[in-house]
Structure formats: structure tokens, C-alpha cells
C-alpha positions as CSV (number, residue, x, y, z in Angstrom):
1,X,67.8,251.8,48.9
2,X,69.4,251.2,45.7
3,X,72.0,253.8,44.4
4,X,73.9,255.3,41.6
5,X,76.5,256.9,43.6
6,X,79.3,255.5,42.0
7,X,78.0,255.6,38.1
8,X,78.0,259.5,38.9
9,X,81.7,259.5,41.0
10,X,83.0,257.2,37.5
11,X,81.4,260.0,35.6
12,X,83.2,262.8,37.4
13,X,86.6,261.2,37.9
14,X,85.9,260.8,42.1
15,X,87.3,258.5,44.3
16,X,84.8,257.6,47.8
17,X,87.4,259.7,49.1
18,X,87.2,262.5,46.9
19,X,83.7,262.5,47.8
20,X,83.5,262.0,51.2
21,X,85.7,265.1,52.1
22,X,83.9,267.0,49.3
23,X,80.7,266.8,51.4
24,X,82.2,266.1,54.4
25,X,81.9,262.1,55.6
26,X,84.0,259.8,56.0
27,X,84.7,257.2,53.2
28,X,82.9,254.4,55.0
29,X,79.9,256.4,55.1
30,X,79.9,256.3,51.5
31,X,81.1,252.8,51.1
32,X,78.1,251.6,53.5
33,X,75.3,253.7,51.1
34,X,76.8,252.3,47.7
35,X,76.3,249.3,49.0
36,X,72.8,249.5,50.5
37,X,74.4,249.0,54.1
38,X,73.6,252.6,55.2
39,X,69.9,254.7,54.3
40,X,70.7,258.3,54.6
41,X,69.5,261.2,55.5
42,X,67.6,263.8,53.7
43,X,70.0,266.3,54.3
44,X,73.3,263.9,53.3
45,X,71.0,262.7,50.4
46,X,70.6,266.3,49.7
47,X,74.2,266.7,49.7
48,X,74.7,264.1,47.8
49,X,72.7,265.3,45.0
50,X,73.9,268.7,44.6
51,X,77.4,267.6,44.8
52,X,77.0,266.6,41.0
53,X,74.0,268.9,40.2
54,X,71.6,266.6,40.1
55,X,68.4,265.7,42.0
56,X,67.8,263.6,44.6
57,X,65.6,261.0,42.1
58,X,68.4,260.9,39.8
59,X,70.8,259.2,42.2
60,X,68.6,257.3,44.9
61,X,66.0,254.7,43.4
62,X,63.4,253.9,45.5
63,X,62.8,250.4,46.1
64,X,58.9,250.0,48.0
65,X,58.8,246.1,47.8
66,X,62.2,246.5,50.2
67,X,61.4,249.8,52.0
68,X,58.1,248.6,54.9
69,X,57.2,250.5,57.7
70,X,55.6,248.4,60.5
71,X,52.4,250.5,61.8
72,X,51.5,249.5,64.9
């Protein structure tokens, strides 16, 4: 799932650090979403989101042609 995780830490000045403690992660864990390694959840999404007042559509662009589900 792409991301725009760090245009919005640029825009407010915040290191993966800096927002890893603010919403409590580690900077890895935010490393591994910028980078599309790492999907996550609703509720770190959530987090995420309100950290910089935004929603959850503003950061998180949803990619179906990459995103299947197999149905079995």
C-alpha cells in the first residue's frame, strides 16, 4: 500500500523517530510502512492519521491492482 507518510513528517518537521515515539512504535515499524514493506493496521493507520489531523484517505492510497485476496 502506497503512502505519504513522509511528505506529511517533511511537512511537520518529524523525524521516523519523532514519529514513532509520538504514536508509540518503533522506527522500523515506520521505516517498513514508508516503504511498502509493512500494511498496517486499522488502528496504527488510525494513529497515524490523527497524529497530523488528517484522514486516513489522505495518507494511505489504495492500490487494488496490488492489493488481491485469494477466495477459496
Amino acid at each position: 500500500m502506497k503512502n505519504k507518510i513522509k511528505v506529511f513528517r517533511a511537512m511537520h518537521d518529524l523525524t521516523q523517530e519523532d514519529l514513532a515515539k509520538a504514536i508509540g512504535v518503533t522506527r522500523q515499524t515506520i521505516l517498513a510502512i514508508e516503504k511498502g514493506k509493512y500494511v498496517p493496521s486499522l488502528d496504527l493507520a488510525i494513529k497515524i492519521a490523527r497524529h497530523f489531523n488528517v484522514t486516513i484517505e489522505e495518507i494511505f492510497l489504495y492500490d487494488a491492482v496490488t492489493s488481491t485476496v485469494a477466495i477459496d
